[in-house]
C-alpha positions in Angstrom: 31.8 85.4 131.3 28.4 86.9 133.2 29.2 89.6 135.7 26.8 90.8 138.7 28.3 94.4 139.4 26.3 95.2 143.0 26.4 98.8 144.5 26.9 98.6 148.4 26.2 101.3 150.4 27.0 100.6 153.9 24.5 99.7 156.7 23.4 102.7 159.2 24.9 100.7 162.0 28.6 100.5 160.8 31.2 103.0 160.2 33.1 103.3 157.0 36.2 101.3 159.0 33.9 98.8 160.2 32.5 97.8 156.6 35.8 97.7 155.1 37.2 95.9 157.4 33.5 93.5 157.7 33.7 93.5 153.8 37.3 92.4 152.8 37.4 89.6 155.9 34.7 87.9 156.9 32.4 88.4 153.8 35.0 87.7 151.1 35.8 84.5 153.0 32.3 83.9 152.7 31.9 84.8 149.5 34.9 82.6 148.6 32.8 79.1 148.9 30.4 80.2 146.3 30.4 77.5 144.0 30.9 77.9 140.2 32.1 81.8 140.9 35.2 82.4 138.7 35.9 85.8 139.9 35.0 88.3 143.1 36.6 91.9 143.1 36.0 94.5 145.9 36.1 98.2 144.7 36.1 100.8 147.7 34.5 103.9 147.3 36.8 106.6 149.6 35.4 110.1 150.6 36.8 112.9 147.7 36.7 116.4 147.3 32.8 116.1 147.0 32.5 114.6 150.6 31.0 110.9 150.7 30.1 108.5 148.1 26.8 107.4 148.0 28.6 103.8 147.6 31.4 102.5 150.0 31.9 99.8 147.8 31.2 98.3 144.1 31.6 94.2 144.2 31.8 92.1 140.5 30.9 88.8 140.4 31.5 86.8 137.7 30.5 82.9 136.4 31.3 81.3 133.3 27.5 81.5 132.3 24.2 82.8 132.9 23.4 78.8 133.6 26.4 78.5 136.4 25.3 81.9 137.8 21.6 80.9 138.6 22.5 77.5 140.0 25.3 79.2 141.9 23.4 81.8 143.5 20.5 79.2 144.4 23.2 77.0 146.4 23.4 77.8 150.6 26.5 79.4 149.4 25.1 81.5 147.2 22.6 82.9 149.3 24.5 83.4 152.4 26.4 85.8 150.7 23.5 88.5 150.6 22.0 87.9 154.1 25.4 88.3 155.6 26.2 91.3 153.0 27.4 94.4 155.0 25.5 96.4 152.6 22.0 97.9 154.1 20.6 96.8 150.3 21.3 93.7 150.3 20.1 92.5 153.7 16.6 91.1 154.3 14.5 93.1 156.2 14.2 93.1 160.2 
Protein backbone atom coordinates (compact mmCIF):
# COMPACT_ATOMS: atom_id res chain seq x y z
CA UNK A 1 0.00 0.00 0.00
CA UNK A 2 1.38 3.88 -0.66
CA UNK A 3 0.53 6.27 2.10
CA UNK A 4 0.50 10.24 1.85
CA UNK A 5 0.84 11.23 5.61
CA UNK A 6 -0.05 15.32 5.24
CA UNK A 7 0.53 17.70 8.29
CA UNK A 8 -2.37 20.28 8.63
CA UNK A 9 -2.03 23.15 10.47
CA UNK A 10 -5.22 25.02 10.56
CA UNK A 11 -5.99 28.20 8.51
CA UNK A 12 -5.64 31.79 10.42
CA UNK A 13 -9.36 32.25 9.80
CA UNK A 14 -10.78 29.19 11.80
CA UNK A 15 -10.77 28.25 15.34
CA UNK A 16 -9.55 24.91 16.49
CA UNK A 17 -13.63 23.88 16.80
CA UNK A 18 -14.27 25.20 13.50
CA UNK A 19 -11.44 22.93 11.71
CA UNK A 20 -12.45 19.88 13.50
CA UNK A 21 -15.62 20.23 12.98
CA UNK A 22 -14.87 21.64 8.86
CA UNK A 23 -12.34 18.60 8.85
CA UNK A 24 -14.30 15.49 10.03
CA UNK A 25 -17.68 16.68 7.99
CA UNK A 26 -17.55 18.33 5.03
CA UNK A 27 -14.00 17.49 3.96
CA UNK A 28 -13.95 13.77 4.72
CA UNK A 29 -17.21 13.59 2.75
CA UNK A 30 -15.30 15.08 0.15
CA UNK A 31 -12.49 13.27 0.55
CA UNK A 32 -14.68 10.11 0.48
CA UNK A 33 -15.25 10.27 -3.58
CA UNK A 34 -11.62 10.10 -4.25
CA UNK A 35 -11.34 7.30 -6.57
CA UNK A 36 -8.98 4.40 -6.13
CA UNK A 37 -8.30 5.68 -2.22
CA UNK A 38 -8.37 2.52 0.00
CA UNK A 39 -7.95 4.21 3.21
CA UNK A 40 -8.37 8.05 4.84
CA UNK A 41 -7.64 8.50 8.66
CA UNK A 42 -7.95 11.84 10.53
CA UNK A 43 -5.47 12.21 13.58
CA UNK A 44 -6.24 15.36 15.75
CA UNK A 45 -3.61 17.08 17.34
CA UNK A 46 -5.19 18.52 21.01
CA UNK A 47 -3.45 21.33 23.03
CA UNK A 48 -0.98 19.39 25.98
CA UNK A 49 0.92 20.46 28.69
CA UNK A 50 3.24 22.28 26.12
CA UNK A 51 0.35 24.61 24.88
CA UNK A 52 -0.58 24.20 21.07
CA UNK A 53 0.56 21.89 18.52
CA UNK A 54 1.98 23.25 15.60
CA UNK A 55 -0.40 20.62 13.79
CA UNK A 56 -4.26 20.42 14.49
CA UNK A 57 -4.32 17.46 12.50
CA UNK A 58 -2.17 14.62 10.70
CA UNK A 59 -4.40 12.92 7.67
CA UNK A 60 -2.96 9.31 5.89
CA UNK A 61 -3.94 8.56 2.71
CA UNK A 62 -3.50 5.44 1.30
CA UNK A 63 -3.85 3.65 -2.47
CA UNK A 64 -2.93 0.25 -3.48
CA UNK A 65 0.03 1.71 -5.58
CA UNK A 66 2.11 4.45 -6.49
CA UNK A 67 0.22 4.01 -10.14
CA UNK A 68 -3.41 4.31 -8.46
CA UNK A 69 -2.20 7.20 -6.24
CA UNK A 70 -1.11 9.51 -9.26
CA UNK A 71 -4.11 8.74 -11.41
CA UNK A 72 -6.21 9.29 -8.23
CA UNK A 73 -4.93 12.43 -7.20
CA UNK A 74 -5.03 13.82 -10.97
CA UNK A 75 -9.04 12.96 -11.06
CA UNK A 76 -11.57 16.33 -10.05
CA UNK A 77 -11.80 14.28 -7.03
CA UNK A 78 -8.52 14.14 -6.29
CA UNK A 79 -7.82 17.68 -6.52
CA UNK A 80 -10.78 19.03 -4.82
CA UNK A 81 -9.66 17.62 -1.83
CA UNK A 82 -6.62 20.09 -1.40
CA UNK A 83 -8.38 23.32 -2.60
CA UNK A 84 -11.17 22.72 -0.23
CA UNK A 85 -8.53 21.44 2.54
CA UNK A 86 -9.06 23.39 5.86
CA UNK A 87 -5.46 23.40 6.22
CA UNK A 88 -3.66 27.05 5.45
CA UNK A 89 -0.81 24.54 3.58
CA UNK A 90 -2.70 23.05 1.49
CA UNK A 91 -4.87 25.81 0.01
CA UNK A 92 -3.88 27.70 -3.25
CA UNK A 93 -2.99 31.00 -2.74
CA UNK A 94 -5.47 34.16 -2.75
Amino acid sequence: MKKMIGLMPRRPDMSPEEFRKYWNTTHAEITAKVPGLRSYVQNMCLPDENGEPPYDGVAVLGWDDDESMAQSLATPSGGRCSTTSPSSSTRPAS
